[in-house]
C-alpha positions in Angstrom: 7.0 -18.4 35.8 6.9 -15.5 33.5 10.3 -13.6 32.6 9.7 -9.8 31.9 11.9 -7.9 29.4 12.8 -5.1 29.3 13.3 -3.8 25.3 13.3 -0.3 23.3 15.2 -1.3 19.6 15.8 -4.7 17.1 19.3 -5.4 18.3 18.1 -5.5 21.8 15.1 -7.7 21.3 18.0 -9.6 19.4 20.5 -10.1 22.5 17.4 -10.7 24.3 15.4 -13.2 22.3 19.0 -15.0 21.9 19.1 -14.9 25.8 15.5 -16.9 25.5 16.1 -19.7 22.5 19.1 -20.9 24.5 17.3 -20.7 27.4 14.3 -22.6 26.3 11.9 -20.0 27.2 9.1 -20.7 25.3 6.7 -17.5 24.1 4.3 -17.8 26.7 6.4 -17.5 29.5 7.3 -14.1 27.9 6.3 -10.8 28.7 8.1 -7.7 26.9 7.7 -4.4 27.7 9.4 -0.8 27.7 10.4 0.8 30.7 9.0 -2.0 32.8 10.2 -2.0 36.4 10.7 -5.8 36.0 14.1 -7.8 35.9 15.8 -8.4 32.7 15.7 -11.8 31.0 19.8 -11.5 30.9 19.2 -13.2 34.3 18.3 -16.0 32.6 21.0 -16.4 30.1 22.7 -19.9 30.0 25.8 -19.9 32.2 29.0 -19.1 31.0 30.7 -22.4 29.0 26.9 -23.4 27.6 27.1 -26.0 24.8 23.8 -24.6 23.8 23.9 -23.1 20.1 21.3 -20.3 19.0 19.8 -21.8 15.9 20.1 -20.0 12.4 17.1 -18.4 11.1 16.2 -17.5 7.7 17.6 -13.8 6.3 13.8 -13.1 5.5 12.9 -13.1 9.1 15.9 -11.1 10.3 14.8 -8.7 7.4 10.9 -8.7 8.1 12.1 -8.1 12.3 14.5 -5.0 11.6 10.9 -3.3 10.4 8.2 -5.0 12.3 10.8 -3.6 15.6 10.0 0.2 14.3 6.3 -0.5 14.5 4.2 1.3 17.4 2.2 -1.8 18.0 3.0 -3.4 21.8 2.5 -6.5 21.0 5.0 -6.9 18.2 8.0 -7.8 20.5 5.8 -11.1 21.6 4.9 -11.4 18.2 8.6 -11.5 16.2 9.8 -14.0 19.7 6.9 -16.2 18.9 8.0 -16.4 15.0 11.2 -16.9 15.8 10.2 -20.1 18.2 8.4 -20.9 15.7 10.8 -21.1 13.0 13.6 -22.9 15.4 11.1 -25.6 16.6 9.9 -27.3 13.7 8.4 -24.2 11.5 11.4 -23.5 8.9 9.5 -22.8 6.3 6.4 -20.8 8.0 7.3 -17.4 6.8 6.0 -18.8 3.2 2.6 -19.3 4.7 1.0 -16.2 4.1 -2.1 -17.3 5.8 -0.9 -17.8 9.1 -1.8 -15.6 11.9 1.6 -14.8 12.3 3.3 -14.5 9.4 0.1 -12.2 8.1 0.3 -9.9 11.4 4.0 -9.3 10.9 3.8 -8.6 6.8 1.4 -6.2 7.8 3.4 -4.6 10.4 6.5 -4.5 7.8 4.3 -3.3 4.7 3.0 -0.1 7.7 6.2 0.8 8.4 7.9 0.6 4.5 4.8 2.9 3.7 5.9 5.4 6.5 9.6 5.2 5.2 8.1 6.2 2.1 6.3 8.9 3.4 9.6 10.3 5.5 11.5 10.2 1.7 8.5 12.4 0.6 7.4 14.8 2.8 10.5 15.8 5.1 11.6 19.3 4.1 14.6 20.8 5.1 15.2 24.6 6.3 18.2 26.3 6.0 19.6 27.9 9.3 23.1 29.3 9.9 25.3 28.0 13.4 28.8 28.8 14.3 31.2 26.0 13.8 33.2 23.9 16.6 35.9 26.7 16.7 33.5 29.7 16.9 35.8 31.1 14.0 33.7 30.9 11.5 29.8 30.2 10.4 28.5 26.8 8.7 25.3 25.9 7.2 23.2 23.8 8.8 19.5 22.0 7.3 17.2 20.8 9.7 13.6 19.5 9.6 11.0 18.2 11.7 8.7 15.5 10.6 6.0 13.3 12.8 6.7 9.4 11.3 3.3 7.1 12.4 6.3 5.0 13.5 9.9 5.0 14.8 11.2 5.0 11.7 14.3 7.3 11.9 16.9 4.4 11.6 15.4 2.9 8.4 14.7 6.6 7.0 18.1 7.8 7.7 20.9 6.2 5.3 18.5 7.2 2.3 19.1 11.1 3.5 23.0 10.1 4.1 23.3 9.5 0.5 20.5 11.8 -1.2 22.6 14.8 0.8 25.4 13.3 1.3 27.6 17.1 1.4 25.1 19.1 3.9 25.0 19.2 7.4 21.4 18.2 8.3 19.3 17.2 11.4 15.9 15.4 11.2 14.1 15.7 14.3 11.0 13.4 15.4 9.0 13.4 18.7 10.5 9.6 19.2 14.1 10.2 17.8 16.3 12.7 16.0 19.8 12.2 13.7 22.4 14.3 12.5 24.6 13.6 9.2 27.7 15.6 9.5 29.2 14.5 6.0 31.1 11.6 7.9 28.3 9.6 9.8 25.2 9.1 11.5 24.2 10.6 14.7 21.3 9.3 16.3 19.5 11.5 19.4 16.8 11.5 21.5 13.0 13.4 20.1 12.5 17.0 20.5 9.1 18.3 19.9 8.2 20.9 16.8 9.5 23.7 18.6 13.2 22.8 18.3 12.9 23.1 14.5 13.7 26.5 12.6 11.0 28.8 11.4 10.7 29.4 7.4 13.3 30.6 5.5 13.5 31.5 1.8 14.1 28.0 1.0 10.4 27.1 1.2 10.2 30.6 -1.0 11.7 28.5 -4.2 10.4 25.2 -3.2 6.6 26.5 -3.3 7.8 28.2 -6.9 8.9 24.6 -7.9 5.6 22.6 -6.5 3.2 25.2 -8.5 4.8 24.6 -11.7 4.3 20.8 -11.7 1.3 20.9 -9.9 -1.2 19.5 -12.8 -4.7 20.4 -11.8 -6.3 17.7 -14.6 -5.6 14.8 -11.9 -7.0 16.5 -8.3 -8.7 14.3 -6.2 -8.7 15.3 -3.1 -9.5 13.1 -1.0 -7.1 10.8 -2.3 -4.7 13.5 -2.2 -5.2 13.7 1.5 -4.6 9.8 1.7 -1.3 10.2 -0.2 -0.1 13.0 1.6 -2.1 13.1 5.0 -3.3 16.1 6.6 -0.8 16.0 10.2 2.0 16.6 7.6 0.6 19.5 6.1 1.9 21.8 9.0 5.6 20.6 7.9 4.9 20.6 4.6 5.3 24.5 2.9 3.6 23.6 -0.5 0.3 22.8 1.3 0.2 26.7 1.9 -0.7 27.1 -1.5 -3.0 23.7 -2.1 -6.4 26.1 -1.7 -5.3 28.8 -4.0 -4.0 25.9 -6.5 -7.2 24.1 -6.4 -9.3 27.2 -7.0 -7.5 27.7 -10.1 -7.7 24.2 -11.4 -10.6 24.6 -13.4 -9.5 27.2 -15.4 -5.9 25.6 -15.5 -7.3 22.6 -17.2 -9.2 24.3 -20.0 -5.8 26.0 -21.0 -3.8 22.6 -21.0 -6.7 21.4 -23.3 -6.4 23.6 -25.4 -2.6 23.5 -25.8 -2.9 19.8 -25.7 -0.5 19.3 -22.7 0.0 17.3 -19.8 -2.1 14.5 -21.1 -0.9 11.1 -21.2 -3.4 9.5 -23.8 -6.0 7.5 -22.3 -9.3 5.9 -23.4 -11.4 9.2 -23.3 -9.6 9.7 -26.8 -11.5 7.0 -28.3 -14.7 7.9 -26.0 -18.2 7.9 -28.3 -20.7 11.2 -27.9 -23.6 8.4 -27.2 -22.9 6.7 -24.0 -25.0 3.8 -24.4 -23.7 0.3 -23.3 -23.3 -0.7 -26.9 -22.0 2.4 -28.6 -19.2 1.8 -25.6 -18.6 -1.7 -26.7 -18.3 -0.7 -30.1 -16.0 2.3 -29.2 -13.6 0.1 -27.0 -13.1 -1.9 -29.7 -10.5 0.8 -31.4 -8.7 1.8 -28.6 -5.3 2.1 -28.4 -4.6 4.5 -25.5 -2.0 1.1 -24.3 -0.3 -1.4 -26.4 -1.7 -4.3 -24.6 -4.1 -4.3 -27.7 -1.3 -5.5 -29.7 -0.9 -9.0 -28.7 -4.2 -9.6 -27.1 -6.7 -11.8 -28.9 -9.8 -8.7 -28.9 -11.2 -6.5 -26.7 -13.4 -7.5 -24.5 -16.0 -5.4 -22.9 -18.1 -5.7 -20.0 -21.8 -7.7 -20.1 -25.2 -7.7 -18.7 -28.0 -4.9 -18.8 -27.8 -1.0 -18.2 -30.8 -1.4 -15.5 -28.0 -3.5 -13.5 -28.6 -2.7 -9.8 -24.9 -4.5 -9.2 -21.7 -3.8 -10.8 -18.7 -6.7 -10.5 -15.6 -5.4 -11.5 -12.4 -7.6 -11.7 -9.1 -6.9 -12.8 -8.6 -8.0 -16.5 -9.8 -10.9 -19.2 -8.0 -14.3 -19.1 -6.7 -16.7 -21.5 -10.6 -17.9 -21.9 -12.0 -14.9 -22.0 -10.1 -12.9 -24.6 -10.4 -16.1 -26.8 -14.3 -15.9 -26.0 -14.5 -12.1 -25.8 -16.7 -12.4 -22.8 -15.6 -11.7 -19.1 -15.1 -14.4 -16.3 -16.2 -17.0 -18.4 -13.4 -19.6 -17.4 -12.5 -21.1 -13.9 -12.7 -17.5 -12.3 -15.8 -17.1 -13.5 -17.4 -20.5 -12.6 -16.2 -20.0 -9.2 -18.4 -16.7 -9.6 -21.4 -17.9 -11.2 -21.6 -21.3 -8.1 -21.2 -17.8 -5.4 -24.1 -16.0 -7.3 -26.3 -19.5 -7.6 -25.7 -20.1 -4.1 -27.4 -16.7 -3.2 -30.0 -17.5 -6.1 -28.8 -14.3 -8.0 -29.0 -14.6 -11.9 -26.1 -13.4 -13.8 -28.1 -12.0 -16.4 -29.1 -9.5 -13.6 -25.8 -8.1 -12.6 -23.6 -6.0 -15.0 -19.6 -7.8 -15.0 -16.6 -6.1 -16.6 -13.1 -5.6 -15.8 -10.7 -2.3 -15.1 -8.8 -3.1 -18.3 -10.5 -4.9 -21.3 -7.4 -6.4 -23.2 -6.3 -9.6 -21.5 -1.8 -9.0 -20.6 0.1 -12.6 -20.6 3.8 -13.5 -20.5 3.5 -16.9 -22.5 5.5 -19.7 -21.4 5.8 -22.4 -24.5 2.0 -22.9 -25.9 0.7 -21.5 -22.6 -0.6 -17.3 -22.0 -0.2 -16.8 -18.1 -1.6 -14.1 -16.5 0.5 -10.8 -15.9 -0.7 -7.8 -14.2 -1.3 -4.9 -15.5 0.5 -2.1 -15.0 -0.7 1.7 -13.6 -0.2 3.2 -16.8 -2.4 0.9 -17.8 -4.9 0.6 -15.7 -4.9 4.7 -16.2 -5.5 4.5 -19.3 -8.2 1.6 -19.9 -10.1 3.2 -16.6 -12.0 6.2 -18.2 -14.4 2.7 -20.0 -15.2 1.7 -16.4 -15.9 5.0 -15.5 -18.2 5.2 -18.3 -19.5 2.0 -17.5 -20.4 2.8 -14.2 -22.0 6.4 -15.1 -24.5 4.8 -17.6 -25.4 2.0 -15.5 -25.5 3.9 -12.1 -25.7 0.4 -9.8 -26.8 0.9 -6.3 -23.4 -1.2 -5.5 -20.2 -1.4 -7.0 -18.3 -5.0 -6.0 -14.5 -5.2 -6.5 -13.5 -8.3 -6.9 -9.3 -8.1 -5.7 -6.8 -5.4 -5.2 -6.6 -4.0 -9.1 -10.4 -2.6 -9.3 -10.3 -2.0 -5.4 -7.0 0.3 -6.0 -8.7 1.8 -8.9 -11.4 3.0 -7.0 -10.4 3.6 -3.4 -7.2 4.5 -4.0 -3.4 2.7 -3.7 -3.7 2.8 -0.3 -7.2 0.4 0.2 -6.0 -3.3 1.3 -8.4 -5.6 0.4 -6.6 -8.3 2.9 -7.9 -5.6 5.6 -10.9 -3.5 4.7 -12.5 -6.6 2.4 -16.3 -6.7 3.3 -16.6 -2.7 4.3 -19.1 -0.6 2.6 -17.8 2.3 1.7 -18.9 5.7 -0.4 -17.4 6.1 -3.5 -16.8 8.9 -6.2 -18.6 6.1 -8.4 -21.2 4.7 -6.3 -22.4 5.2 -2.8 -22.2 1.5 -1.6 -18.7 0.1 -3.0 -17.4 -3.1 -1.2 -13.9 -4.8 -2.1 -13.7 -9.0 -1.4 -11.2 -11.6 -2.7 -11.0 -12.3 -6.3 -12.0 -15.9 -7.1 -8.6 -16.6 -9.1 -7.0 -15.8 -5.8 -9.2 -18.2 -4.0 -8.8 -20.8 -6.6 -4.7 -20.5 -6.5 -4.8 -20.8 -2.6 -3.0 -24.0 -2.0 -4.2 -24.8 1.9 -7.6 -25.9 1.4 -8.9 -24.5 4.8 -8.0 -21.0 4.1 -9.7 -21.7 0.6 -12.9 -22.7 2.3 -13.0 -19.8 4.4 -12.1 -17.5 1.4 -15.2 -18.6 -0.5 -17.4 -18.5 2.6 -15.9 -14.8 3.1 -16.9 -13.9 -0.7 -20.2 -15.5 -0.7 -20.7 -12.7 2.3 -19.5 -10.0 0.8 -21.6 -10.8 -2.2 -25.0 -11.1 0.2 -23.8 -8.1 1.9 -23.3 -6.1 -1.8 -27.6 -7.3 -1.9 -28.3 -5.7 1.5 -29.4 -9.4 2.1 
């Protein structure tokens, strides 16, 4: 028999799914839906009096459901139920398997929706209009704006907008959903389409002032400009109005700043030799200090193998072996790389290795230096030697080995975890694939997903040869 529900938000999948546990429906005899013209599962509640307890789940899940609920995918209802059997039949612990099926789907589904949250915090705008009050005596201000979420998000979105304007009268209106703040609580509605919202006022007047002044033309790229802040939002979005105008003028803007020597964070193109050969490079890196993490770290160390490199392997940054050796990937990481090249009968000697940032960053922990990531700053300010790298080399494929290098050259929105094995066009190099670093292979405990890992990277590396 299968039960059909009948669900549209998180706390009534939660009745629901509590309906189920004490039922002892199990997942597959589940089927949840919206709008479906099938009877409710509260016909299969326990009776009243039950003995039957729902069991306790962990916070995490309760936390990772209240998002995964907002996402648009159908399936995620029958996904969260079959967790939660999961986790109350044996499974306690299976939301710290990051490799199951499960677990992965709905970590993606959360990470989606906090990324749209995000978006909501960024890109709503808010347009002034003026309404009479509830006793038609006098006139009130209210600030309403329309935005179109990828999910339904409104619920998660809203309480941030409670505070940030916590003494205006506002409306946000979605296709999905709407809510009102009227400086006491939170109204929730039904969607209105982009017609309900008000037409521009001179609000967006001062706010376009405000977004050309801080608009710095030295770092426009725009195509991840348009991943950052995606073309559907543009309509909603008053600033974009003067995005064409503000890009024509870039050129010109960035010889004045410099000139005047502003806007400039300092980064490695300070320290950048007027011969870009592979060893006047080298020999360049070796006094930089556009970061401090030359400070503590034992030397610099610089990229290897010849300019005629058809391949380029970029990780993230030197280990505790390699800065004591100065040569990248020369410890466990790298063995695990040199047995994937060997295995496709590809000599190292032929490839060109280096890493995003060339000074290894540790935390140490009594006589041992473990691994810390580098930060953005960071990695902005080593990049400008990979760039350089890359430009004297000119490889027919770039490989990124992890998220650091694939972040640094897709942009912070690339997911290795997704898009790993995809070739894709570059700025830097028409055929740029991202796959699995081999530390993160090495530190995966279950030694099945390992072995699949290293198959998967052993691919991507055949597929970076065309082979």
């Amino acid at each position: 028999m299968t039960y059909f529900v009948n669900v549209e938000t998180f706390s009534q999948w939660r009745d629901e799914a509590r309906s189920l546990l004490v039922g002892g429906i199990k997942p597959s005899e589940v089927h949840f839906a919206s709008h479906a013209d099938q009877p409710s599962l509260f016909d299969v509640a326990p009776a009243s009096g039950s003995s039957k307890v729902v069991p306790t789940v962990p916070p995490a899940f309760l936390e990772i459901a209240k998002h995964v609920a907002c996402h648009r995918d159908a399936g995620r209802w029958e996904l969260l139920y079959r967790t939660l059997w999961r986790l109350t039949h044996g499974e306690r612990h299976l939301l710290e398997i990051s490799t199951d099926d499960d677990v992965y789907a709905l970590n993606q589904m959360k990470k989606a929706v906090t990324r749209d949250v995000h978006k909501m915090k960024a890109f709503v705008r808010f347009r002034k209009v003026v309404a009479k009050s509830e006793n038609e005596d006098a006139e009130q201000e209210i600030y309403i704006a329309w935005h179109r979420p990828e999910h339904r998000i409104v619920t998660l979105a809203a309480p941030f907008f409670s505070r940030r304007f916590k003494a205006m009268n506002w409306t946000i209106l979605t296709p999905d959903e709407s809510v009102s703040w009227d400086q006491r609580e939170l109204r929730y509605g039904p969607g209105v389409p982009v017609s309900e919202a008000p037409d521009a006022d001179s609000l967006e007047d001062l706010w376009k002032t405000y977004y050309a002044s801080i608009f710095n033309p030295a770092r426009v790229k725009v195509a991840m400009m348009k991943r950052e802040m995606p073309v559907r939002h543009w309509p909603t979005l008053p600033e974009t109005e003067l995005i064409p105008e503000l890009l024509q003028q870039a050129p010109t803007r960035v010889a004045e700043m410099i000139a005047n020597n502003e806007g400039f964070a300092e980064t490695a193109t300070h320290y950048m030799p007027s011969n870009t050969s592979l060893d006047s490079l080298k020999l360049a890196a070796t006094h930089c200090r556009a970061c401090d993490l030359h400070q503590c770290a034992t030397q610099m160390v610089f990229g290897e193998g010849p300019s005629s490199a058809r391949i380029v392997i970029v990780g993230e940054q030197p280990g505790d072996r390699e800065d004591i050796a100065g040569r990248p990937f020369v410890g466990p990481a790298g063995q695990l790389l040199d047995d994937a090249l060997q295995t496709l009968r590809i000599d190292r000697d032929d490839v060109y290795i280096t890493n995003v940032v060339k000074h290894f960053k540790f935390t140490e922990r009594g006589k041992q230096r473990l691994h810390k990531k580098p930060n953005s700053r960071e990695i902005f300010a080593c990049r400008p030697w990979l760039e350089a790298e890359i430009a004297t080399i000119r490889p027919q494929t770039i490989v990124c080995l992890g998220a650091t290098p694939a972040s640094a050259l897709f942009g912070r929105d690339f997911r290795v975890t997704k898009q790993r094995g995809e070739v894709i066009a570059t700025d830097w190099c028409k055929r740029t694939i991202a796959t699995w670093h081999p530390a993160a292979i090495l530190r995966m405990p279950d030694p099945d997903r390992r072995a699949q890992m290293q198959q998967q990277f052993v691919a991507d590396l055949a597929l970076a040869l065309d082979r």
